[in-house]
N, C-alpha and C positions, 0 to 999 in steps of 0.2 A: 625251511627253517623258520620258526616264528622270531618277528622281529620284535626288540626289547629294549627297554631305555637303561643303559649302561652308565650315564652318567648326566646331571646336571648340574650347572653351571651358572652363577650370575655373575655381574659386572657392576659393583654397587657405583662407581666413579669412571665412567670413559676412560678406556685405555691407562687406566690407572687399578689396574689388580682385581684377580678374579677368587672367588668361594667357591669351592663343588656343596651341594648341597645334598641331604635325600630325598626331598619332596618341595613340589611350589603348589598353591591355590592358582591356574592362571584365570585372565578374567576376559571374558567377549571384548573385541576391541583394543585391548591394552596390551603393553609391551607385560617381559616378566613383572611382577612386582622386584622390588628396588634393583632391576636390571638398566643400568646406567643410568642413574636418576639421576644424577648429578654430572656434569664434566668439564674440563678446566678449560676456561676460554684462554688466548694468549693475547697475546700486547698488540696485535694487526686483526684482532677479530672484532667485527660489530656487533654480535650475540651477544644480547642482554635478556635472554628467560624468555621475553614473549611468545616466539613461534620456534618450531623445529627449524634448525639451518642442515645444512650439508658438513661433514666431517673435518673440513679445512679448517674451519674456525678454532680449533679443538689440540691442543697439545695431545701427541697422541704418538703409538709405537712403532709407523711407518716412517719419523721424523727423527724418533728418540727413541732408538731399540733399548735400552735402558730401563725404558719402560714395563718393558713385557716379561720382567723378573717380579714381578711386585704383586703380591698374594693379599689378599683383603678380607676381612672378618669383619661383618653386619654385627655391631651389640643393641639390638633394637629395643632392650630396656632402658640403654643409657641415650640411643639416638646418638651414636656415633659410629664411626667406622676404625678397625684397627687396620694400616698396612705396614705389610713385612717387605723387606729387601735385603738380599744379602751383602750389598755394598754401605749402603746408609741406614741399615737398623732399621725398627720400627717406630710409628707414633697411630697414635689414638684418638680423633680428635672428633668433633662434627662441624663438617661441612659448611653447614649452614651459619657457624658464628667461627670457626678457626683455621679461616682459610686460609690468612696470612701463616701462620701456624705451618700449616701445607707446606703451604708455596714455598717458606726458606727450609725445609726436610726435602724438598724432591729437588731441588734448584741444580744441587752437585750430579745430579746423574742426564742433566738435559743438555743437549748440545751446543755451546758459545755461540754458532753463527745462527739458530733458529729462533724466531719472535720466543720471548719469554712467557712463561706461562703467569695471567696477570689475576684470574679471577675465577670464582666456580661459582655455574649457572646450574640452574635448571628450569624445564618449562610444564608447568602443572599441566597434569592428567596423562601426561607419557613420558616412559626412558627415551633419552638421549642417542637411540639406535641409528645406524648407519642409511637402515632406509625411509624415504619422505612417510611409509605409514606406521603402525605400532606395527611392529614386530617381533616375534622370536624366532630363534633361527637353528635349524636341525642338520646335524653331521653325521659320519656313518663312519662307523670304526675298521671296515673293511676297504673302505678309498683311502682311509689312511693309512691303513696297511699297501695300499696298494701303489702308493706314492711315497711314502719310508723306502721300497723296494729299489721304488726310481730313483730315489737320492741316494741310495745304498748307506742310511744310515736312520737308525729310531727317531719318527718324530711325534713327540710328546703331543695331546690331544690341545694339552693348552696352547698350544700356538695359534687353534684357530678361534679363540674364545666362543665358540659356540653354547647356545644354551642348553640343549641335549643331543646327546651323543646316542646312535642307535648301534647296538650289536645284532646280529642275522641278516644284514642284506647283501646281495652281490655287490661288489666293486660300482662308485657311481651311480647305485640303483636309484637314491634320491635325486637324482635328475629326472626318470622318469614318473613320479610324481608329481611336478606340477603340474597347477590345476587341478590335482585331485582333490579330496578330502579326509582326512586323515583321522582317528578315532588313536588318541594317546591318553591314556590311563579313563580317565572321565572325561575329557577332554576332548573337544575336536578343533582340529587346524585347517585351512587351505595353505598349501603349498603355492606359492606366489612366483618365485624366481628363482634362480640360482646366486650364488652372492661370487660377486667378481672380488679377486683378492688382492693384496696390496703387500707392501714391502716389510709390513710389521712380520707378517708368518715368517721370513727367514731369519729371527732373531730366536733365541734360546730362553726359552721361558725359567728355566733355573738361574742365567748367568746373563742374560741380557744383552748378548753378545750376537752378530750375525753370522751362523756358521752354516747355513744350507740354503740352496739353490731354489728354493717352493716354487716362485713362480717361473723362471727356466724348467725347471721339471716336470711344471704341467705344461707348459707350452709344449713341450719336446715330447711328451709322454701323449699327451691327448688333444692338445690344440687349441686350450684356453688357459685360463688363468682363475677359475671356476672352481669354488668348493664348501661344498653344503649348501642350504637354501633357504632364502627366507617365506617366514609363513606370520599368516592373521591366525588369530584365535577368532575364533566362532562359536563353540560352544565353552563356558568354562567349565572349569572343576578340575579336580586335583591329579597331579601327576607326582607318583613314586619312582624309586629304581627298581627297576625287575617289572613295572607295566609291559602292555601287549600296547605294539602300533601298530596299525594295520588301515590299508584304503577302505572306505565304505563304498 
């Protein structure tokens, strides 16, 4: 079966709400474009914009499942960002001058006993991604199905914020991948790692709420806590929905 990109996905704000998109430009070296450009440092974090930190610095939905209800819309004529939440409504705002703004709209949905969320960073020339290089990072519509089965219950793709979703591989097939090199739309990727997962996935992306087992399921199911993989861009150019991905 040939394999096909089903769906992509950015993250304009760290753990702060995702856009499906049709199409990105990616670029040699760089994360998506506006794929976590920006993300909310909290009140115990020393991240001030200069270099890439690690994800702890970072208000975020393995802390505050809360989080991982909140839908986000790029207006990149106005240079702001719209986010949705079904608890606290939306706002509109840009980042880069209405943070405060922010901060007291998300305030109600963050947990009393975790550092407060104090400021939004970002670090010129890359998104704010989970790993130390620019990344984007690829799913497979079939492990999710294959791990839905193990939880005995649908789990929605947005749980794992991934940036493209592939339809046609076996169960897990992108594990065998890395290292390879990958050819997606114009595009080519190396497949770098696997991405180990975190407590956000068992939060309900419509209601924000934690109602499934993720990472008990794959430990129980397959012996890790592993799903989808992160990858470099190497060559750019543009990726659609309905492209062919295939190893070269």
């Amino acid at each position: 079966m040939t394999a096909t990109v089903a769906h992509i996905f950015r993250h304009p704000i760290k753990s702060h709400g995702r856009e499906e998109i049709g199409a990105v430009e990616l670029i040699a070296g760089q994360t998506m474009p506006m794929d976590r450009r920006w993300a909310v440092a909290h009140e115990a974090s020393n991240a001030d914009g200069s270099e890439w930190v690690v994800c702890a610095n970072f208000s975020r939905g393995s802390k505050a499942p809360g989080l991982m209800a909140i839908e986000a819309r790029v207006n990149a004529d106005e240079g702001s960002v719209t986010l949705t939440h079904p608890t606290i409504g939306q706002i509109t705002f840009d980042p880069e001058r209405d943070a405060q703004e922010f901060l007291k709209w998300v305030a109600p949905i963050m947990p009393p006993d975790r550092a407060k969320s104090a400021r939004i960073i970002q670090v010129p020339g890359r998104g704010l991604t989970d790993s130390p290089f620019p990344s984007v990072s690829l799913a497979s519509l079939s492990s999710n199905a294959a791990l839905s089965d193990r939880v005995g219950m649908d789990l929605s793709p947005r749980r794992w914020r991934a940036n493209f979703w592939i339809d046609g591989l076996d169960a897990w097939q992108e594990f065998d991948w890395v290292g390879q090199v990958l050819e997606i739309g114009e595009a080519q990727i190396t497949v770098r790692e696997p991405i180990v997962r975190c407590l956000a996935t068992a939060a309900n992306p419509d209601t924000g709420v934690r109602d499934a087992d993720t990472l008990g399921a794959l430990e129980s199911g397959w012996g890790h806590r592993t799903f989808g993989v992160y990858c470099e861009v190497i060559k750019g150019g543009t990726v659609s929905l309905g492209d062919r991905v295939r190893p070269l």
